[in-house]
Kinemage of the C-alpha trace (Angstrom):
@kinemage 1
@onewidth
@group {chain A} dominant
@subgroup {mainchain}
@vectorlist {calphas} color= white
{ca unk a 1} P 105.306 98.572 -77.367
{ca unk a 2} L 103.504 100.395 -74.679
{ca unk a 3} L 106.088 100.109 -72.259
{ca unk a 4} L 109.002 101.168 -74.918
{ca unk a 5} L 107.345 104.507 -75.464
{ca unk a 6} L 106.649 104.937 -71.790
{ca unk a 7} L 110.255 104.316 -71.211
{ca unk a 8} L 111.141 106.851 -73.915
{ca unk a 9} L 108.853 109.586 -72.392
{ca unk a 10} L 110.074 108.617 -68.681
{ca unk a 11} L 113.827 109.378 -69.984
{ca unk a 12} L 113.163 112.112 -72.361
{ca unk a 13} L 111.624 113.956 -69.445
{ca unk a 14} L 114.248 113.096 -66.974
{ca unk a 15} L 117.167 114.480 -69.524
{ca unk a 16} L 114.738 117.797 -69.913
{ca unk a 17} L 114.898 118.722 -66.481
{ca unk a 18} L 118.529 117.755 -66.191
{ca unk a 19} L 118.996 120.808 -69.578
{ca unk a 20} L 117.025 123.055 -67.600
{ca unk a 21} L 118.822 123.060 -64.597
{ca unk a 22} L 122.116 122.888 -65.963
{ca unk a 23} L 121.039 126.390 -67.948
{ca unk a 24} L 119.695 127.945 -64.809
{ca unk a 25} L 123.168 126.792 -62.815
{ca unk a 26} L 124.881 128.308 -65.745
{ca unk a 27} L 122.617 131.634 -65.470
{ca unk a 28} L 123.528 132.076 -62.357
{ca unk a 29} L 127.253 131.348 -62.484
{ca unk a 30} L 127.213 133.976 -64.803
{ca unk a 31} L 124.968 137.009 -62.546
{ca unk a 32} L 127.644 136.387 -59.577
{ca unk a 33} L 130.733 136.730 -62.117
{ca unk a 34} L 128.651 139.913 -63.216
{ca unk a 35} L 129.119 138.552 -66.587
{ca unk a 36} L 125.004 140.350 -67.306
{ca unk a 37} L 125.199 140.357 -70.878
{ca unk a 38} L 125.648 136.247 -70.464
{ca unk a 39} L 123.392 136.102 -67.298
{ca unk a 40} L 120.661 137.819 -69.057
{ca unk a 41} L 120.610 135.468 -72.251
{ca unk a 42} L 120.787 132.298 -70.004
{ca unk a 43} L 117.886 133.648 -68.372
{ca unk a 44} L 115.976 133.853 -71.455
{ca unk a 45} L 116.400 130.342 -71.903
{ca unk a 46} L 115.157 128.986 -69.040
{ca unk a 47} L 111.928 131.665 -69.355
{ca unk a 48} L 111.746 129.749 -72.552
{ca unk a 49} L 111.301 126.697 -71.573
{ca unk a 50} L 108.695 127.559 -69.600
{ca unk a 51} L 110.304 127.724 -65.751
{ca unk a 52} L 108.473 129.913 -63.366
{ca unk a 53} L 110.102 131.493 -60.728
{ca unk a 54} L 110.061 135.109 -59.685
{ca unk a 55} L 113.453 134.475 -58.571
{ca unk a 56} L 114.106 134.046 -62.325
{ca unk a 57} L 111.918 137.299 -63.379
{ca unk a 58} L 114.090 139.526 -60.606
{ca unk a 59} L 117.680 138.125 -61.836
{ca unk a 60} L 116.666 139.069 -65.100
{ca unk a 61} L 115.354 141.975 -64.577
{ca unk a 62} L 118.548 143.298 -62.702
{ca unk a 63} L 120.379 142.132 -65.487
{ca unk a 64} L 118.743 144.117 -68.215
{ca unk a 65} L 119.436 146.918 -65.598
{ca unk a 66} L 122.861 146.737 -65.269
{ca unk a 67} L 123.397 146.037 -69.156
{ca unk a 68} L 121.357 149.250 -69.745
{ca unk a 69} L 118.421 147.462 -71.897
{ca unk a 70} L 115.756 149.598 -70.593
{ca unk a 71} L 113.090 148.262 -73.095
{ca unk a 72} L 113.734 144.423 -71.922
{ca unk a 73} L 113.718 145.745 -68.436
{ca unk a 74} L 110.442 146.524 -68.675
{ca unk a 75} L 109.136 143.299 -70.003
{ca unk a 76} L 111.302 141.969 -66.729
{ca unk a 77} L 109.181 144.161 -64.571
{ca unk a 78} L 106.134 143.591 -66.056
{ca unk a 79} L 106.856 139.731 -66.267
{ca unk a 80} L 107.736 139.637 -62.547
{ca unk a 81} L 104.247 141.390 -61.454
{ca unk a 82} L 102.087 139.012 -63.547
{ca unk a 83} L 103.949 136.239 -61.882
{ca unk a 84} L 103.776 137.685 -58.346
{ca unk a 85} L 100.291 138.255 -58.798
């Protein structure tokens, strides 16, 4: 029984990190169509799920910029200096 729920865990994990990637490949599809509006809400969901990367933090930040959301572009900003720091 021990084995079956490691095996579960193993897998569950693996699939996981196969959804987050496939988000952030979509995210970025999306910022070099200049599709922002798309880019920037793909980019939430990876933030979501917990993936650091300033790299992250700077795409969306330049998103909310060129979409004109001034108020998430702060968050962006502020988000990218905590994680720089």
């Amino acid at each position: 029984m021990k084995y079956l729920i490691l095996l579960f865990t193993m897998i569950s994990t693996t699939f996981l990190g196969l959804s987050q990637n496939a988000r952030l490949k979509y995210a970025d599809r999306m910022y070099e169509q200049k599709a922002y509006y798309y880019a920037s809400e793909a980019y939430e969901d990876v933030i979501a799920r917990k993936v650091d990367s300033a790299t992250v933090a700077v795409k969306i930040a330049d998103c909310y910029d060129k979409i004109g959301n001034r108020k998430k572009l702060r968050y962006g900003i502020i988000s990218l200096i905590v994680k720089t720091c």
